[in-house]
C-alpha positions, -999 to 999 in steps of 0.1 A, spaced: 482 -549 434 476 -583 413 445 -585 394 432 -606 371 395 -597 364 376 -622 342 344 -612 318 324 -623 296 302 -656 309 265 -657 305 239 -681 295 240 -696 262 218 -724 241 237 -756 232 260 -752 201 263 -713 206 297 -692 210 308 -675 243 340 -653 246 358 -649 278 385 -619 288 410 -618 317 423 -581 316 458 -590 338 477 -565 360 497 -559 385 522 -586 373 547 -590 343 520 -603 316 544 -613 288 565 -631 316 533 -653 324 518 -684 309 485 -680 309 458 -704 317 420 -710 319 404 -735 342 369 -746 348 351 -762 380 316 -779 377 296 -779 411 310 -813 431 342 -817 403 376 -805 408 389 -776 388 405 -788 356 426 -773 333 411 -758 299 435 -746 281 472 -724 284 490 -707 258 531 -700 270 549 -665 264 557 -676 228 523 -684 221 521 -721 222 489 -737 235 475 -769 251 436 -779 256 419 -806 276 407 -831 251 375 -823 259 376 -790 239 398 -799 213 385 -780 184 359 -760 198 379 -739 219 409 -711 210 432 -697 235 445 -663 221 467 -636 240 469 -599 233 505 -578 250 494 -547 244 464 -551 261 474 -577 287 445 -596 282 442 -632 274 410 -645 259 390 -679 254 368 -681 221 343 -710 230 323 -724 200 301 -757 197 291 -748 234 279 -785 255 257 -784 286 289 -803 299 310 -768 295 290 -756 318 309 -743 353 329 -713 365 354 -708 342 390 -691 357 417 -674 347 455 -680 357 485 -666 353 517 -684 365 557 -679 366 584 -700 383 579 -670 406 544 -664 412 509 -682 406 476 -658 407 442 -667 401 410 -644 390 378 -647 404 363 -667 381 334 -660 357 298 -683 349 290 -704 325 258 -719 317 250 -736 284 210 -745 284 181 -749 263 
């Protein structure tokens, strides 16, 4: 069975730090690039960020800087460090893991950043 179980979301004041997990099983993690997205009520998901098997990693613009994409083998976890939080990062924030053979998603986690 394929799970990818996210943690880690809460409420935070602007300009604190958050730190997501997305423990991964089920499915080859070091075979996987790994991926976080984030959906806003009445926007589209968007990508965040993704970091490939050899650890190289892309963000949206919008978190250039603020955010770090890390990923751990032995634990088969990948991770978002969020920093500099914006009422705009606010949303549900979801993990992915995808393979020319298989896409999965996790069930997605909250995030609120408010005063």
């Amino acid at each position: 069975q394929v799970q990818l179980v996210e943690s880690g979301g809460g409420l935070v004041q602007p300009g604190g730090s958050l730190t997501l997990s997305c423990a991964v099983s089920g499915i080859s993690f070091s075979g996987s690039v790994m991926g976080w997205y984030r959906q806003a009520p009445g926007r589209q998901r968007e990508l965040v960020a993704t970091i490939t098997t050899g650890d190289l990693t892309n963000y949206a613009d919008s978190v250039k800087g603020r955010f770090t994409v890390s990923r751990d083998s032995a634990e088969n976890t990948v991770y978002l460090q969020m920093d500099s939080l914006k009422p705009e990062d606010t949303a549900v924030y979801y993990c992915n893991a995808r393979s020319p053979w298989w896409t999965y998603w996790g069930q997605g986690t909250q995030v609120t950043v408010s005063s």
